[in-house]
Backbone as numpy.savetxt, mean C-alpha at the origin, in Angstrom:
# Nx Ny Nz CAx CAy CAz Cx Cy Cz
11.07 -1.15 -0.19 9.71 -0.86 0.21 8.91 -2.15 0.24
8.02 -2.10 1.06 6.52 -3.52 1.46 6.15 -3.52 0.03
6.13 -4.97 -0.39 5.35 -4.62 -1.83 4.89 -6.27 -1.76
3.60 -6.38 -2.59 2.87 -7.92 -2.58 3.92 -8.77 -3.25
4.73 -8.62 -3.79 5.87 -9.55 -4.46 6.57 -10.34 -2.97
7.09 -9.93 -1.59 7.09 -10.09 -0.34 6.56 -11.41 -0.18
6.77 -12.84 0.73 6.50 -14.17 0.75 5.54 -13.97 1.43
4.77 -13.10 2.37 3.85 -13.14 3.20 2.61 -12.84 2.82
2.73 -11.94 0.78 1.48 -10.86 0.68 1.32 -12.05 -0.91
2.38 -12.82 -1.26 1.83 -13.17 -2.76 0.70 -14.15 -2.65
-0.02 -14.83 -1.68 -0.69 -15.65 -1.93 -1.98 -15.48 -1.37
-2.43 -14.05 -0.86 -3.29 -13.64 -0.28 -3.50 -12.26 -1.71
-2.27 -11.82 -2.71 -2.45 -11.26 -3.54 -2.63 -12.02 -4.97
-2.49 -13.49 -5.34 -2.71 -14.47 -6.27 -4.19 -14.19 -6.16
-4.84 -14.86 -4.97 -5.98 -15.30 -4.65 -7.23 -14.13 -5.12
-6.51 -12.93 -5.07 -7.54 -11.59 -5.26 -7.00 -11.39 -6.96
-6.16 -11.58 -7.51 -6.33 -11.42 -8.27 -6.78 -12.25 -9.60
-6.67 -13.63 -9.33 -7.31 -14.59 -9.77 -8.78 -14.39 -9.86
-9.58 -13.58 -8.54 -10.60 -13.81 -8.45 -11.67 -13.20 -9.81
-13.19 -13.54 -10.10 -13.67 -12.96 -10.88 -15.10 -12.36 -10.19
-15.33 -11.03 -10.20 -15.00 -10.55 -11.13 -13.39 -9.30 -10.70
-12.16 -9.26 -11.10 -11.44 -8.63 -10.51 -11.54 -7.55 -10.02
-10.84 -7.48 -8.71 -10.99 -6.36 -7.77 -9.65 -5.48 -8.32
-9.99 -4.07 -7.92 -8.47 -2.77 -8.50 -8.06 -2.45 -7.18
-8.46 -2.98 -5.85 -8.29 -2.87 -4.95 -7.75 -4.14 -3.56
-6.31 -4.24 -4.01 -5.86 -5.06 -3.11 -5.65 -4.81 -1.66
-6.10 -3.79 -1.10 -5.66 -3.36 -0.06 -6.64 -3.48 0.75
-6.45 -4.15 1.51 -7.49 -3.84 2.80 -6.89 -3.83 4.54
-7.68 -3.47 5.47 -7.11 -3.05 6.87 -5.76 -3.77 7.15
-6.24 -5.30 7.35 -4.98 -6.02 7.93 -3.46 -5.82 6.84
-3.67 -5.99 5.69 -3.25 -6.09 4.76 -1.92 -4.41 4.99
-2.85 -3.25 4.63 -2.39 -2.50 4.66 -1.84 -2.27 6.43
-2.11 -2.47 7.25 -1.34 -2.16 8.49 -0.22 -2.69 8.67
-0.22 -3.98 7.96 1.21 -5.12 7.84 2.40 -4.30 6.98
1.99 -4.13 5.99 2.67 -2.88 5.19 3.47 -1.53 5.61
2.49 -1.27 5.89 2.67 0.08 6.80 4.12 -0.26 7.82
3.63 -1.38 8.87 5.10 -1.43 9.68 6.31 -1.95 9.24
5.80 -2.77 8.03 7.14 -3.40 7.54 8.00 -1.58 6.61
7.54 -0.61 6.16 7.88 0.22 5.66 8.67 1.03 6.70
7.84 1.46 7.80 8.19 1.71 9.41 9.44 1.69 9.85
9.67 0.27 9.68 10.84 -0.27 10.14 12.11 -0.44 8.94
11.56 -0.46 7.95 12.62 -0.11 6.80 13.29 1.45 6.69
12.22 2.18 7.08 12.85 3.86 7.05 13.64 4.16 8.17
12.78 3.39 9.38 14.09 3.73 11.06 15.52 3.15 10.46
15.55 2.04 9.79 16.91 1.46 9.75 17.87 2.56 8.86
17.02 3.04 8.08 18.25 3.99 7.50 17.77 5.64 7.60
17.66 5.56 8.51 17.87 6.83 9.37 16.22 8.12 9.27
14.89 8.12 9.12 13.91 8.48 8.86 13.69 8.21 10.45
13.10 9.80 10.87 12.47 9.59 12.11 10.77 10.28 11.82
10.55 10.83 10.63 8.96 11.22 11.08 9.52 11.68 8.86
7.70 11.00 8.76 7.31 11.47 7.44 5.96 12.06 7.48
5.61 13.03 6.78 4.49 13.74 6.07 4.11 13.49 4.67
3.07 12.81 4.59 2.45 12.77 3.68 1.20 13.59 3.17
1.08 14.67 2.18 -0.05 15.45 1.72 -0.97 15.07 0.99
-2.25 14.93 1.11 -2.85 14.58 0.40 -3.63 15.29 -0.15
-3.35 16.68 -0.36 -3.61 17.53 -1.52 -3.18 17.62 -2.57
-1.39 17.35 -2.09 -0.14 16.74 -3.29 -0.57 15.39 -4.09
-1.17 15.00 -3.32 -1.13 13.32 -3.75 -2.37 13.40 -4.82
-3.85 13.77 -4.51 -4.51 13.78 -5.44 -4.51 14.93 -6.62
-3.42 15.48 -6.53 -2.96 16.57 -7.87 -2.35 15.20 -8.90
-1.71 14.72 -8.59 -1.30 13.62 -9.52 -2.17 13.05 -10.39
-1.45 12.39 -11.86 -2.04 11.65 -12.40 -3.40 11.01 -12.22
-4.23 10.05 -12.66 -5.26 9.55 -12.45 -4.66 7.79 -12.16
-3.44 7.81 -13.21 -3.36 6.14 -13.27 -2.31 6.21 -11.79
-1.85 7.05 -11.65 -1.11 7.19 -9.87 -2.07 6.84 -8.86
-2.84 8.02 -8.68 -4.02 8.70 -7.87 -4.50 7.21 -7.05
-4.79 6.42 -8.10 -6.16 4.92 -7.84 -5.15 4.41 -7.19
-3.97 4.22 -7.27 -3.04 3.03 -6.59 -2.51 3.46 -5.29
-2.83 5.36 -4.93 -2.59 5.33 -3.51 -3.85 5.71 -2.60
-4.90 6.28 -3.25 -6.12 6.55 -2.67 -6.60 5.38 -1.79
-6.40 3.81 -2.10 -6.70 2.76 -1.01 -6.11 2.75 0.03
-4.33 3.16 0.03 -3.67 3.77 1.36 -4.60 4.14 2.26
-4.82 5.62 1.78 -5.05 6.74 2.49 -6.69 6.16 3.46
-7.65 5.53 2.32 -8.89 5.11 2.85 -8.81 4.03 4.63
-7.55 3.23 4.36 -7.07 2.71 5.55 -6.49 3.40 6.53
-5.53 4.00 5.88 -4.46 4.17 6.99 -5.46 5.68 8.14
């Protein structure tokens, strides 16, 4: 899976998290659309032709879950 550890996202994710006062929100448009296709293209390769995601399911979850995909959803 796309994750900021990736050579393209750690130094645009250093920079935010270094910053003060810290942000809980690394995600923003460009950021998350880059993501998005690199995931895209990781699921076509092994065989995923269409996903559903609920987001009735999603905010039933946890709280310490919830915050880390709710910035997704605000983009995508």
């Amino acid at each position: 899976m796309s994750s900021f550890s990736e050579q393209e996202f750690i130094a645009r994710y250093r920079s935010n998290l270094n910053r003060f006062p810290r942000s809980q929100n690394f995600w923003d448009a460009k950021v998350t659309s880059r993501v998005n296709e690199k995931l895209a293209l990781r699921l076509l390769d092994i065989g995923f032709t269409s996903i559903e995601i609920d987001l009735r399911e999603e905010l039933f979850r946890p709280v310490h879950h919830r915050i880390r995909v709710l910035p997704l959803f605000d983009f995508v």
